[in-house]
PDBQT receptor file of N, H, CA, C and O in Angstrom, charges set to zero:
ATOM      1  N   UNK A   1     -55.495  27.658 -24.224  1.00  0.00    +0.000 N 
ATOM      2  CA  UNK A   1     -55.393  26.223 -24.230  1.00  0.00    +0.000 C 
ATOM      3  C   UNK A   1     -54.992  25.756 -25.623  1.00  0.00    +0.000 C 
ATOM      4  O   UNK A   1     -55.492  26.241 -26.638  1.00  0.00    +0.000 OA
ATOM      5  N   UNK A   2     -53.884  24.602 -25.635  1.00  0.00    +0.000 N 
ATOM      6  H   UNK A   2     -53.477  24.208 -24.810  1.00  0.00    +0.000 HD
ATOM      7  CA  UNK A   2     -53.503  24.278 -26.870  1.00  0.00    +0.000 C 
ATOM      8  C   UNK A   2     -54.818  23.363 -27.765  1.00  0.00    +0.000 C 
ATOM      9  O   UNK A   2     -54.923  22.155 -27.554  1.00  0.00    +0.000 OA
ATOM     10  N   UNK A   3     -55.750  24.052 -28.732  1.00  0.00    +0.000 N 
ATOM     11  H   UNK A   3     -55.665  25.034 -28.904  1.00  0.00    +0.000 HD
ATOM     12  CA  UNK A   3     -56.657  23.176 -28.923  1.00  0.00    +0.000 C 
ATOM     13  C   UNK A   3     -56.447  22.980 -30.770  1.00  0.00    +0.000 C 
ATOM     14  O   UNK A   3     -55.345  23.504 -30.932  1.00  0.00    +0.000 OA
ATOM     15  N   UNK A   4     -56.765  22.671 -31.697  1.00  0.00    +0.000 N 
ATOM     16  H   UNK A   4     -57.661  22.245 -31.566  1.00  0.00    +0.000 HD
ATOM     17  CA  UNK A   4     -56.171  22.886 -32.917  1.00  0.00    +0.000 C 
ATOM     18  C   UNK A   4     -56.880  23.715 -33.873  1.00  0.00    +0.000 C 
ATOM     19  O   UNK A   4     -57.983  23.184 -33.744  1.00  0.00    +0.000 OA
ATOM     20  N   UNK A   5     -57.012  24.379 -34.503  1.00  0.00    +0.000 N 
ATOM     21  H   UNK A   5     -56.116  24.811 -34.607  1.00  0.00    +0.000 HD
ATOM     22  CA  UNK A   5     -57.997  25.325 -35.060  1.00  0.00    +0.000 C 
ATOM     23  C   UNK A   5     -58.846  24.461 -35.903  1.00  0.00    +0.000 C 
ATOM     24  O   UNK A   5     -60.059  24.368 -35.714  1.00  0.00    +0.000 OA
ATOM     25  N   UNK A   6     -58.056  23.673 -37.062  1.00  0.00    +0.000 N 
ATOM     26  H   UNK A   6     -57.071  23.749 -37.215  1.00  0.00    +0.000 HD
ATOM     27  CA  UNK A   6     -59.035  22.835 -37.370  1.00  0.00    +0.000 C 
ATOM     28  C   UNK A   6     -59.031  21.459 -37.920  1.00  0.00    +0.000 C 
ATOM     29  O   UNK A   6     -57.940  21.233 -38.443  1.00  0.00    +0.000 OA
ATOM     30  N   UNK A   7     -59.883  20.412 -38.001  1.00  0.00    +0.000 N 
ATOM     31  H   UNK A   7     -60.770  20.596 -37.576  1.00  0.00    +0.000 HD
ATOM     32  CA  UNK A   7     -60.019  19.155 -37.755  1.00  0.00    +0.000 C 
ATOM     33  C   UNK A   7     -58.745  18.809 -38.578  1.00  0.00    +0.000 C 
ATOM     34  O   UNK A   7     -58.394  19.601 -39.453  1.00  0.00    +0.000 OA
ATOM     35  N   UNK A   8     -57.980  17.593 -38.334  1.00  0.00    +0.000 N 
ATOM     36  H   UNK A   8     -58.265  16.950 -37.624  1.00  0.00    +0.000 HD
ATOM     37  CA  UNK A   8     -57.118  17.387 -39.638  1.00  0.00    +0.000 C 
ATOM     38  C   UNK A   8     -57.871  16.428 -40.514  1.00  0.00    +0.000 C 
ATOM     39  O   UNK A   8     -58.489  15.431 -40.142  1.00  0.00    +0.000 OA
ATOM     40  N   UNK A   9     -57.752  16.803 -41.519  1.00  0.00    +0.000 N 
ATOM     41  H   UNK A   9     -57.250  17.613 -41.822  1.00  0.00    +0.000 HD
ATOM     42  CA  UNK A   9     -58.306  15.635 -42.730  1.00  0.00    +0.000 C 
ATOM     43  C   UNK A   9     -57.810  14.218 -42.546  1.00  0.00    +0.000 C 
ATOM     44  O   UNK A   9     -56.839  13.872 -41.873  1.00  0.00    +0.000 OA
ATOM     45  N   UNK A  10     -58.753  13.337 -43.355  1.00  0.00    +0.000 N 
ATOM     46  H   UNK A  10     -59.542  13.618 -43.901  1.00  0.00    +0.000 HD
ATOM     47  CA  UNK A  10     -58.071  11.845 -43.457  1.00  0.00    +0.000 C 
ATOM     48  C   UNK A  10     -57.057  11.884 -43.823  1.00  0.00    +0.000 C 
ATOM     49  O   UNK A  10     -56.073  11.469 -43.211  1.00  0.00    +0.000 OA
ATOM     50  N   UNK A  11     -57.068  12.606 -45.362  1.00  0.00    +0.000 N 
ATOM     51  H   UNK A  11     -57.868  12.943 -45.859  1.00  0.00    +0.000 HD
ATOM     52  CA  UNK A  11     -56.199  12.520 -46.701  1.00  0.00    +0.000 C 
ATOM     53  C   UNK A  11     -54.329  12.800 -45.519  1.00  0.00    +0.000 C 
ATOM     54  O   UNK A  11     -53.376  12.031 -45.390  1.00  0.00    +0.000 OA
ATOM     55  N   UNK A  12     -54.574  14.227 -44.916  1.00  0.00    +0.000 N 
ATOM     56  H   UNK A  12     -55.348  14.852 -45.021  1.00  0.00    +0.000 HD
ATOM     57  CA  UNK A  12     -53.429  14.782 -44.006  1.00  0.00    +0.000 C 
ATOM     58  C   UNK A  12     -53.213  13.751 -42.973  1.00  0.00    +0.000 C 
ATOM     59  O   UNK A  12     -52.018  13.587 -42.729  1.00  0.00    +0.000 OA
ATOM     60  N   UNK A  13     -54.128  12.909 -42.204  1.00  0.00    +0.000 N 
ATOM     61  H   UNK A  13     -55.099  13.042 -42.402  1.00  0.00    +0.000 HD
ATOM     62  CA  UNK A  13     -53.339  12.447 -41.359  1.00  0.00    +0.000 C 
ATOM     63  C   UNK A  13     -53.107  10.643 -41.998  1.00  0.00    +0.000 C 
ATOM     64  O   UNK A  13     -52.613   9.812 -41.237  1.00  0.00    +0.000 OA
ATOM     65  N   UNK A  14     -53.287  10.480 -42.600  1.00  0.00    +0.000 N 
ATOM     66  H   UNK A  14     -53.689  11.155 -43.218  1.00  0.00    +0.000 HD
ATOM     67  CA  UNK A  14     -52.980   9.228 -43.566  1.00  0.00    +0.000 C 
ATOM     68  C   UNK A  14     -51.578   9.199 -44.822  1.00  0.00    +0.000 C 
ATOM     69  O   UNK A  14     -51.005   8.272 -45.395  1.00  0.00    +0.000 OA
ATOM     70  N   UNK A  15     -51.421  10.726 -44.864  1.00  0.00    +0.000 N 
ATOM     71  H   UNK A  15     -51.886  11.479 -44.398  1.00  0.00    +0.000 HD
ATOM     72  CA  UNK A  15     -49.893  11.061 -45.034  1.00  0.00    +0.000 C 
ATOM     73  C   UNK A  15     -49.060  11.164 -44.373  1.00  0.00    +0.000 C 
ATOM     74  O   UNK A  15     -47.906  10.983 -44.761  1.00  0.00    +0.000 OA
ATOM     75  N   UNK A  16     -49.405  11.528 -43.007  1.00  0.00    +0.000 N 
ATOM     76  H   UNK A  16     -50.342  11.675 -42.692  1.00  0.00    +0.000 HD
ATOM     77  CA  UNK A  16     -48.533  11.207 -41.764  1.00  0.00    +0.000 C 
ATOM     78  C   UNK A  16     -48.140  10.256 -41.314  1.00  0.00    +0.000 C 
ATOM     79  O   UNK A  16     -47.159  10.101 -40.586  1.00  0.00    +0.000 OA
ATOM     80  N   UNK A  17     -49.293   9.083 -41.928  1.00  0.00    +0.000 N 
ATOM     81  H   UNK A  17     -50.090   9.209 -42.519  1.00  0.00    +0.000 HD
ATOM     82  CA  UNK A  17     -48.792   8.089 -41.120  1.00  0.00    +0.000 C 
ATOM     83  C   UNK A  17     -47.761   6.812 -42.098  1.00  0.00    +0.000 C 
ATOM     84  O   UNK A  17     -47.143   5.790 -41.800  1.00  0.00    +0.000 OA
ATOM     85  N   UNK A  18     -48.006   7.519 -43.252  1.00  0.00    +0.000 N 
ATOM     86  H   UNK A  18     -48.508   8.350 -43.494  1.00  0.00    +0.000 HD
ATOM     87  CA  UNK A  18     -47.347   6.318 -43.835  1.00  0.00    +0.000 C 
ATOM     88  C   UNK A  18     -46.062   6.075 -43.664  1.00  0.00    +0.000 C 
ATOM     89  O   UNK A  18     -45.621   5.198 -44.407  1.00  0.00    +0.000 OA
ATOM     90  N   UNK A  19     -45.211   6.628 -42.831  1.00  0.00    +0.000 N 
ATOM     91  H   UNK A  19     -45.569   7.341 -42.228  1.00  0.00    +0.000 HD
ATOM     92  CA  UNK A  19     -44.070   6.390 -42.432  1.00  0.00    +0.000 C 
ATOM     93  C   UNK A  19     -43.806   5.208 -41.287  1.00  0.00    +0.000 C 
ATOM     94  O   UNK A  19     -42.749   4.600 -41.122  1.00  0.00    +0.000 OA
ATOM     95  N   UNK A  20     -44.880   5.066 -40.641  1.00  0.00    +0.000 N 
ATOM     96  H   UNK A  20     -45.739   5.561 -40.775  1.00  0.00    +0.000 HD
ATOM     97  CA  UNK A  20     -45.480   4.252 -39.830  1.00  0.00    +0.000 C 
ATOM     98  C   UNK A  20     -45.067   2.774 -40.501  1.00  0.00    +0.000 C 
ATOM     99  O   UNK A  20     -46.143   2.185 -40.400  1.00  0.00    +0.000 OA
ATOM    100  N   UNK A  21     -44.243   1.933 -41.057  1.00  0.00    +0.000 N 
ATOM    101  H   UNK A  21     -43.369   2.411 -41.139  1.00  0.00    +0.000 HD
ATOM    102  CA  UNK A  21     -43.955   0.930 -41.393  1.00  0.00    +0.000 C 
ATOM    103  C   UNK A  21     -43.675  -0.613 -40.621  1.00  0.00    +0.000 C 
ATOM    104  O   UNK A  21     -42.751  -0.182 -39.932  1.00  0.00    +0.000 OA
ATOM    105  N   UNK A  22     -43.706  -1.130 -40.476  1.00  0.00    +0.000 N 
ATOM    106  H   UNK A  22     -44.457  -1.480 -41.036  1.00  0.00    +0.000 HD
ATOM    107  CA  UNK A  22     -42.557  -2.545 -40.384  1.00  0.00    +0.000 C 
ATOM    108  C   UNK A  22     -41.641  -3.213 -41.084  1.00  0.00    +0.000 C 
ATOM    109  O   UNK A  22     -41.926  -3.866 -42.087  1.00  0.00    +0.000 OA
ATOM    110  N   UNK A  23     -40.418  -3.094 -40.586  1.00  0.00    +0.000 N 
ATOM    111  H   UNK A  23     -40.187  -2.564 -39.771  1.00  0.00    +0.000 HD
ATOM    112  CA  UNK A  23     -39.444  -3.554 -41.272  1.00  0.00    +0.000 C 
ATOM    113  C   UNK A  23     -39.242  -4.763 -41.647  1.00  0.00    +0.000 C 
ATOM    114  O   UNK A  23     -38.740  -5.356 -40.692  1.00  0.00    +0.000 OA
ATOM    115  N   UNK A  24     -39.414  -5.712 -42.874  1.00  0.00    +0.000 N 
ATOM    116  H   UNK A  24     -39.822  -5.230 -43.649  1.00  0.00    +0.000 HD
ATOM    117  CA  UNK A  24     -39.013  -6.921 -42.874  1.00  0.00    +0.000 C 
ATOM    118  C   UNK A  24     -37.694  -7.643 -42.152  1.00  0.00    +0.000 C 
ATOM    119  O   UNK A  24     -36.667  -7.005 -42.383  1.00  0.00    +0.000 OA
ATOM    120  N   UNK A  25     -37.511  -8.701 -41.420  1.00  0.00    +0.000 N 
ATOM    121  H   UNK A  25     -38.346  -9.219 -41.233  1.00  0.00    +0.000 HD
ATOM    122  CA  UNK A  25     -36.174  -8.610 -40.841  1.00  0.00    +0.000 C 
ATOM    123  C   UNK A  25     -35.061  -9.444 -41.659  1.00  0.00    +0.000 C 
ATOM    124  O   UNK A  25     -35.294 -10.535 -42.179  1.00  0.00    +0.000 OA
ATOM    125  N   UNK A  26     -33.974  -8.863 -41.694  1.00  0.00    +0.000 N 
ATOM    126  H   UNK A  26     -33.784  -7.977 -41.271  1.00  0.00    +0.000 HD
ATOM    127  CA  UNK A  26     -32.977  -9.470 -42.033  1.00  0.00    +0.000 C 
ATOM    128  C   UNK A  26     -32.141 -10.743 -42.095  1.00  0.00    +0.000 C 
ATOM    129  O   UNK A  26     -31.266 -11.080 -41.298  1.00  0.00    +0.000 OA
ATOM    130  N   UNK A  27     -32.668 -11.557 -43.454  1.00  0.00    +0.000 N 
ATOM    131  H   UNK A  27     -33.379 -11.284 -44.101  1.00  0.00    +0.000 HD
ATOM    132  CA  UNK A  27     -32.135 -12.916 -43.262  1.00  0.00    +0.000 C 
ATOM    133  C   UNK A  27     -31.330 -13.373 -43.713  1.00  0.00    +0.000 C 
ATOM    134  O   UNK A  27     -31.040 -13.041 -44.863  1.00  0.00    +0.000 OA
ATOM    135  N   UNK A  28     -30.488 -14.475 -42.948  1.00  0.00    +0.000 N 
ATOM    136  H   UNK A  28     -30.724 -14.744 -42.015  1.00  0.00    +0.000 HD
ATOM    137  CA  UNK A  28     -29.302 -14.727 -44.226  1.00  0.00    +0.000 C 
ATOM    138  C   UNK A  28     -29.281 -16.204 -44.377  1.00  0.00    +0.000 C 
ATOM    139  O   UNK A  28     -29.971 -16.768 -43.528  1.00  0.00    +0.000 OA
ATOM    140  N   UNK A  29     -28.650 -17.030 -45.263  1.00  0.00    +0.000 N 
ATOM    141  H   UNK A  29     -28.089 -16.572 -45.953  1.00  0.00    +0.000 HD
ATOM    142  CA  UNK A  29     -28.564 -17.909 -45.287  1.00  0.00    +0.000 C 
ATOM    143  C   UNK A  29     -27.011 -18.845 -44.530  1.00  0.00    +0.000 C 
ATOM    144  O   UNK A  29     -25.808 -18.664 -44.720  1.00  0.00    +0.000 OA
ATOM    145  N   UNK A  30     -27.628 -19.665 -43.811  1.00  0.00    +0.000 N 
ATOM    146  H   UNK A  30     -28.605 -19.812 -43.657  1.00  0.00    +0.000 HD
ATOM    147  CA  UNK A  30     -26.217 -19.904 -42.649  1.00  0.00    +0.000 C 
ATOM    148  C   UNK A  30     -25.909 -21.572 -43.552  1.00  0.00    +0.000 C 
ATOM    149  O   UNK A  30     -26.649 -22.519 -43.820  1.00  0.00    +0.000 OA
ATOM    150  N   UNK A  31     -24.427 -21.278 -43.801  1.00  0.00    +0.000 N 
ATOM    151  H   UNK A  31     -23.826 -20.509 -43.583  1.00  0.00    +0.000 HD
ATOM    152  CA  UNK A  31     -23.961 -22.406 -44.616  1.00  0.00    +0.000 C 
ATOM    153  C   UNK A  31     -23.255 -23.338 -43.543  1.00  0.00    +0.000 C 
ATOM    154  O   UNK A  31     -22.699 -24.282 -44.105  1.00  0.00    +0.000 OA
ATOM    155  N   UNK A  32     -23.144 -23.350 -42.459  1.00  0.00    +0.000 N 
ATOM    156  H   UNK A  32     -23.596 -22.584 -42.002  1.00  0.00    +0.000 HD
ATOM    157  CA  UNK A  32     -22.642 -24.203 -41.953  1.00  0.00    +0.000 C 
ATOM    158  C   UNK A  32     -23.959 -25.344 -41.230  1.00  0.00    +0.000 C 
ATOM    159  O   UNK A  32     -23.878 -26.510 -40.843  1.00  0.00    +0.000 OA
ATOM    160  N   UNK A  33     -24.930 -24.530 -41.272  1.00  0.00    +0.000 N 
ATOM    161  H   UNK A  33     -24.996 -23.583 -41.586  1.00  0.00    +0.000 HD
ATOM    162  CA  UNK A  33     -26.276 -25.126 -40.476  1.00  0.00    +0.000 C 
ATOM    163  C   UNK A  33     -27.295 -25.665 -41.949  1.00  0.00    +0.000 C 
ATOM    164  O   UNK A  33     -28.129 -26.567 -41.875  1.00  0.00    +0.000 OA
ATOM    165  N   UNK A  34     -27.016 -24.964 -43.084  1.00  0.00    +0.000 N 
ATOM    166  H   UNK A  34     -26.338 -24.231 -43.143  1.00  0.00    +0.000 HD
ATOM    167  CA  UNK A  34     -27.566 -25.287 -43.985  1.00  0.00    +0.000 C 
ATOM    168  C   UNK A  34     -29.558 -24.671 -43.614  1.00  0.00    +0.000 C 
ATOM    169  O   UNK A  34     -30.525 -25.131 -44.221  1.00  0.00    +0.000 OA
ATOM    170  N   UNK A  35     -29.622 -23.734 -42.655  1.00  0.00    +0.000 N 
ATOM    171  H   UNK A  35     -28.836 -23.360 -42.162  1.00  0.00    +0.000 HD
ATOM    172  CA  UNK A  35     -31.092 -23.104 -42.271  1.00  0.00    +0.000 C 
ATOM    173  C   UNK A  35     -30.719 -21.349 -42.608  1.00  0.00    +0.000 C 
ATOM    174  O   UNK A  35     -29.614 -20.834 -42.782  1.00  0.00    +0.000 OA
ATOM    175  N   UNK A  36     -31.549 -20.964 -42.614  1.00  0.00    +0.000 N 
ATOM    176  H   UNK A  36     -32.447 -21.382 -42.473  1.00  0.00    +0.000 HD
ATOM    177  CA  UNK A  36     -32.280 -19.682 -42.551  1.00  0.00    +0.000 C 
ATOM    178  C   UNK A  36     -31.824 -18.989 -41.418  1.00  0.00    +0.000 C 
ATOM    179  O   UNK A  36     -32.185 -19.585 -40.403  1.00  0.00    +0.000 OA
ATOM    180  N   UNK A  37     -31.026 -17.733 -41.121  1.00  0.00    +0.000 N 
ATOM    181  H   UNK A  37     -30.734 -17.249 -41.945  1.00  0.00    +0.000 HD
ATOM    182  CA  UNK A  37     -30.727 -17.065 -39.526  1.00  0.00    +0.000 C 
ATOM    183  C   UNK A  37     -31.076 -15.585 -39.409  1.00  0.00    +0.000 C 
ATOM    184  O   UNK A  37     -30.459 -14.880 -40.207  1.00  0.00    +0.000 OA
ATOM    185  N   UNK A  38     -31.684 -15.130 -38.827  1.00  0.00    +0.000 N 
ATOM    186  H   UNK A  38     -32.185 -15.702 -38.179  1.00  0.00    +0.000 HD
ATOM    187  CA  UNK A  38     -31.248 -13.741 -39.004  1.00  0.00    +0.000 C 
ATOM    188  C   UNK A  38     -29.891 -12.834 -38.744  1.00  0.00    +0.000 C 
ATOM    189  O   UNK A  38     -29.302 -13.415 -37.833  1.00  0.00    +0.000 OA
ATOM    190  N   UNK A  39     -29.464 -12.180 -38.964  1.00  0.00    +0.000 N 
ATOM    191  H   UNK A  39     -29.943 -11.708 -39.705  1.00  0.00    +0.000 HD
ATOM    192  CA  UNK A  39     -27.672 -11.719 -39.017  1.00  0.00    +0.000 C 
ATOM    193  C   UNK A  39     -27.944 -11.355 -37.580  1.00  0.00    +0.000 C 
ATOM    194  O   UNK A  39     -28.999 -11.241 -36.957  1.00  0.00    +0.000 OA
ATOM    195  N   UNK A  40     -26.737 -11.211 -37.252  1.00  0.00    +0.000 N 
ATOM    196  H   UNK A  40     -25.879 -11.303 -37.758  1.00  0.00    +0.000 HD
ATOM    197  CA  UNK A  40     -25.709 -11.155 -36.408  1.00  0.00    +0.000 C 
ATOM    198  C   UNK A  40     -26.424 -11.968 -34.709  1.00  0.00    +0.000 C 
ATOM    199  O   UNK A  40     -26.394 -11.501 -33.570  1.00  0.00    +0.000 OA
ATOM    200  N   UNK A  41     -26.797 -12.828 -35.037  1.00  0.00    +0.000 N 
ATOM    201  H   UNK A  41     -26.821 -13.207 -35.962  1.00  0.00    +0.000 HD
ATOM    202  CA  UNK A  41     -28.102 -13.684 -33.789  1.00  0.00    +0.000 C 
ATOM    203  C   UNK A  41     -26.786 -14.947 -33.816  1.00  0.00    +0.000 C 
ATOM    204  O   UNK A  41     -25.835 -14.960 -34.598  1.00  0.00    +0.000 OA
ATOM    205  N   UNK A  42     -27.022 -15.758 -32.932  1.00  0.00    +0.000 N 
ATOM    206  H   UNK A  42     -27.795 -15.748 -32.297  1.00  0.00    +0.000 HD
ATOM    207  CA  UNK A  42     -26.744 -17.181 -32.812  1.00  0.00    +0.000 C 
ATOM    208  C   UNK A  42     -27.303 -18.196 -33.062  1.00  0.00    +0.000 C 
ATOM    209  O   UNK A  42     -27.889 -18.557 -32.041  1.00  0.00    +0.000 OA
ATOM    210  N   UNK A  43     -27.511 -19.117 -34.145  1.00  0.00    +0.000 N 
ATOM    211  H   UNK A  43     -27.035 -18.824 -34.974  1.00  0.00    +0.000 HD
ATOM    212  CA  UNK A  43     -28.362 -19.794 -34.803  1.00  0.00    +0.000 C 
ATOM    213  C   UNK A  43     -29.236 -20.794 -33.703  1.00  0.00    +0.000 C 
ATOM    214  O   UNK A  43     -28.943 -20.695 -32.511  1.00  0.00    +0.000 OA
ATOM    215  N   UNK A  44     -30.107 -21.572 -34.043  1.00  0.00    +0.000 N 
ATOM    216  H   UNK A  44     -30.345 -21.652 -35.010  1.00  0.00    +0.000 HD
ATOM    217  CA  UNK A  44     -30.882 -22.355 -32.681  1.00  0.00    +0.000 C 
ATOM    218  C   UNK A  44     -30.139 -23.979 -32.850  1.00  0.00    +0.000 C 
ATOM    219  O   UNK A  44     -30.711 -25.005 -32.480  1.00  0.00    +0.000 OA
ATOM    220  N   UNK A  45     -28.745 -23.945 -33.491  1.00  0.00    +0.000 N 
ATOM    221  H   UNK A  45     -28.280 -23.111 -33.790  1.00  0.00    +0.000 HD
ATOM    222  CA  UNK A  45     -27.714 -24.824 -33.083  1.00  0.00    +0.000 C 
ATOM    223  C   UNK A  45     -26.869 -24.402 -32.835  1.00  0.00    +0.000 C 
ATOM    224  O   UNK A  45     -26.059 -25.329 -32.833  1.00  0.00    +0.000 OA
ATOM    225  N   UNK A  46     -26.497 -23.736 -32.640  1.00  0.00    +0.000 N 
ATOM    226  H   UNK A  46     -27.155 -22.983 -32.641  1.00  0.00    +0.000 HD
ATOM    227  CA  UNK A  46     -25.598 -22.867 -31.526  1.00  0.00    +0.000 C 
ATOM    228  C   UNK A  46     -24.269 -21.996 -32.287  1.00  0.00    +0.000 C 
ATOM    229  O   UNK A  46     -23.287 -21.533 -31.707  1.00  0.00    +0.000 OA
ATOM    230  N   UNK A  47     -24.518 -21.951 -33.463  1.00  0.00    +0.000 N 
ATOM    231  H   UNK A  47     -25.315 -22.327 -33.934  1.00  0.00    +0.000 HD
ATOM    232  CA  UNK A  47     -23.397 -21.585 -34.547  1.00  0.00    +0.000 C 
ATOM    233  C   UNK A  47     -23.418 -19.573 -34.572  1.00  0.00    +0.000 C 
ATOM    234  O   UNK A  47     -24.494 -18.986 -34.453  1.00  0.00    +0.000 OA
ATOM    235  N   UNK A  48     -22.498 -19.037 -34.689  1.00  0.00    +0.000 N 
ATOM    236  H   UNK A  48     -21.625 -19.514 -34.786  1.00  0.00    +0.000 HD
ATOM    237  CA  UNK A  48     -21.874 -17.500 -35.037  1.00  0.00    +0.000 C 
ATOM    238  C   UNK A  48     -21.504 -17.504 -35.569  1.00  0.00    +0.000 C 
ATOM    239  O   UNK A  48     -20.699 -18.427 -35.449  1.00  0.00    +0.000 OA
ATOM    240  N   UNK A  49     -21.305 -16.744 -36.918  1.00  0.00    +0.000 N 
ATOM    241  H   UNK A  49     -21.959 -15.994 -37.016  1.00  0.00    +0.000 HD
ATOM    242  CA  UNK A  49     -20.062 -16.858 -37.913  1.00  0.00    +0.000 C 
ATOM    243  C   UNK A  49     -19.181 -18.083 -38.111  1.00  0.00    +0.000 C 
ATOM    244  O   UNK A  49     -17.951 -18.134 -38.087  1.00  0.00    +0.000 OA
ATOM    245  N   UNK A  50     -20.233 -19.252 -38.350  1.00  0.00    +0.000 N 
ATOM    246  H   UNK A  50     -21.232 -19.211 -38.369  1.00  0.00    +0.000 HD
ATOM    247  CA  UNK A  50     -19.121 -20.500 -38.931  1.00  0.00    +0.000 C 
ATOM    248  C   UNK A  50     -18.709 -21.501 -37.542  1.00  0.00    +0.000 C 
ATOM    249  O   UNK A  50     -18.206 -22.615 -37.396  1.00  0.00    +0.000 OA
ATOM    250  N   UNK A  51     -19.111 -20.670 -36.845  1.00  0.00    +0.000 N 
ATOM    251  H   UNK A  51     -19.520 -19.765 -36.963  1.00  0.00    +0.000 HD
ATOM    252  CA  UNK A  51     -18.413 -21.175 -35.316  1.00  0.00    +0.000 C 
ATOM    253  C   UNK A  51     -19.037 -21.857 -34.479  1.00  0.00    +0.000 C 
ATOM    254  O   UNK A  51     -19.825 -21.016 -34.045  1.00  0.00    +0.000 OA
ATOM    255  N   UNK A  52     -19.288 -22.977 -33.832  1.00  0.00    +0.000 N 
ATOM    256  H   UNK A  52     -18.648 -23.660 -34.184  1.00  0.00    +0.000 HD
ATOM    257  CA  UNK A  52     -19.477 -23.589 -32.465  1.00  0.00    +0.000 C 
ATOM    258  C   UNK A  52     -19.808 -22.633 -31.310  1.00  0.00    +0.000 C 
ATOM    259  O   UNK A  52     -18.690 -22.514 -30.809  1.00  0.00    +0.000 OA
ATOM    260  N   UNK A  53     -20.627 -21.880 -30.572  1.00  0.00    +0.000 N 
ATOM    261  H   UNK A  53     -21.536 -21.977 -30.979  1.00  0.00    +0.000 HD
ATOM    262  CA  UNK A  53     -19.913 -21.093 -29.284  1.00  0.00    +0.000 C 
ATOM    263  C   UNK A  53     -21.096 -21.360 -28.062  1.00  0.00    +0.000 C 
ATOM    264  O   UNK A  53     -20.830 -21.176 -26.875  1.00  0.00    +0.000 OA
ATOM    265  N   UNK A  54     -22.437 -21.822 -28.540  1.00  0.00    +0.000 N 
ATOM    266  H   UNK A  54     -22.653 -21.972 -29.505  1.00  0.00    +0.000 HD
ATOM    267  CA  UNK A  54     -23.399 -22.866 -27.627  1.00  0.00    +0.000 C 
ATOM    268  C   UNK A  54     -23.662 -23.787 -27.840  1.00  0.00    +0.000 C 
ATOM    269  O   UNK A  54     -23.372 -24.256 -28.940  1.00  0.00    +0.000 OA
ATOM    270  N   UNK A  55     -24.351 -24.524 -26.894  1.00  0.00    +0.000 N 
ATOM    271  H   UNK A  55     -24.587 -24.142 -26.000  1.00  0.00    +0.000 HD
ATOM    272  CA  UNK A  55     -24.834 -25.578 -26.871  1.00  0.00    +0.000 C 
ATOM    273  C   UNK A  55     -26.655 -25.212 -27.897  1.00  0.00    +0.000 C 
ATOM    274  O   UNK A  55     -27.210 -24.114 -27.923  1.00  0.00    +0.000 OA
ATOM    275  N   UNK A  56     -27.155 -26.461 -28.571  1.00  0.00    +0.000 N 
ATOM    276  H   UNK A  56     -26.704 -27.353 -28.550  1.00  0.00    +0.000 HD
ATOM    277  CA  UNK A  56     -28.233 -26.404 -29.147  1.00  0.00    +0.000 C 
ATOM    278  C   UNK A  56     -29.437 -26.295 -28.120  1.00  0.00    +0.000 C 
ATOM    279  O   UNK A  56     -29.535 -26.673 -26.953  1.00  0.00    +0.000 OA
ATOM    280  N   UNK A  57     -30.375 -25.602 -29.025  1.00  0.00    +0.000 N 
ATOM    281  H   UNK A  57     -30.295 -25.295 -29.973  1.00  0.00    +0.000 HD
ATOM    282  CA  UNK A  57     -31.517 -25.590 -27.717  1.00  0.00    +0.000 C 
ATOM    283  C   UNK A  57     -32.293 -26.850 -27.836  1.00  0.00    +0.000 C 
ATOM    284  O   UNK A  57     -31.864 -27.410 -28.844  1.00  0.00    +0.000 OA
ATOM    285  N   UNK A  58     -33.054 -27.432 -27.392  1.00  0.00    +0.000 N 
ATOM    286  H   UNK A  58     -33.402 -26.977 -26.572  1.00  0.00    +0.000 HD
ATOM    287  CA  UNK A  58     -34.296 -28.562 -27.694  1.00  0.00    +0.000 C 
ATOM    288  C   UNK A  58     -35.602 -27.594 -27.631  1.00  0.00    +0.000 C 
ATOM    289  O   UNK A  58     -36.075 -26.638 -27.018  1.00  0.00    +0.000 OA
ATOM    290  N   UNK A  59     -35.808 -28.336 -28.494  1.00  0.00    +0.000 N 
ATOM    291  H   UNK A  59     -35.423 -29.113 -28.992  1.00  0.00    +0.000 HD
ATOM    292  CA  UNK A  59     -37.451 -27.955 -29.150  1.00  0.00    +0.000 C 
ATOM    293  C   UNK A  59     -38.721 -28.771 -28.539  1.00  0.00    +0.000 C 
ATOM    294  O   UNK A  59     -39.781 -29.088 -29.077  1.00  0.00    +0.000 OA
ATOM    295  N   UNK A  60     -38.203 -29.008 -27.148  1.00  0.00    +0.000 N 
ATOM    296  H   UNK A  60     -37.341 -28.750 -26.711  1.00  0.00    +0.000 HD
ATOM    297  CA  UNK A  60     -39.085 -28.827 -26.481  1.00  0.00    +0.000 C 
ATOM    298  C   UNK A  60     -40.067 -28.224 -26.115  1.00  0.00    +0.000 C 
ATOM    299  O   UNK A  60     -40.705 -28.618 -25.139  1.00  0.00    +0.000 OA
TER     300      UNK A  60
């Protein structure tokens, strides 16, 4: 039976895990909206790259 010979340490499995991260996400600044976007998304006025291509949502 696969069982492990012996216990793993904190120190060992707390080195394992530090890879374990969250990525901050990627923001840019959108000059046509003059707000905050994250890249390559459609802003929540409806702008892409400079562009018009939806309608705005309401914040309803």
């Amino acid at each position: 039976m696969a069982v492990p010979a012996r216990r793993t340490s904190k120190a060992k499995k707390n080195k394992r895990r530090t890879h374990y991260k969250v990525a901050a996400p990627t923001v840019k600044f959108d000059e046509t909206t003059g707000d905050y976007s994250r890249s390559h998304r459609v802003s929540l006025k409806g702008y892409y790259k400079g562009r018009k291509i939806a309608k705005a949502t309401s914040a309803e």
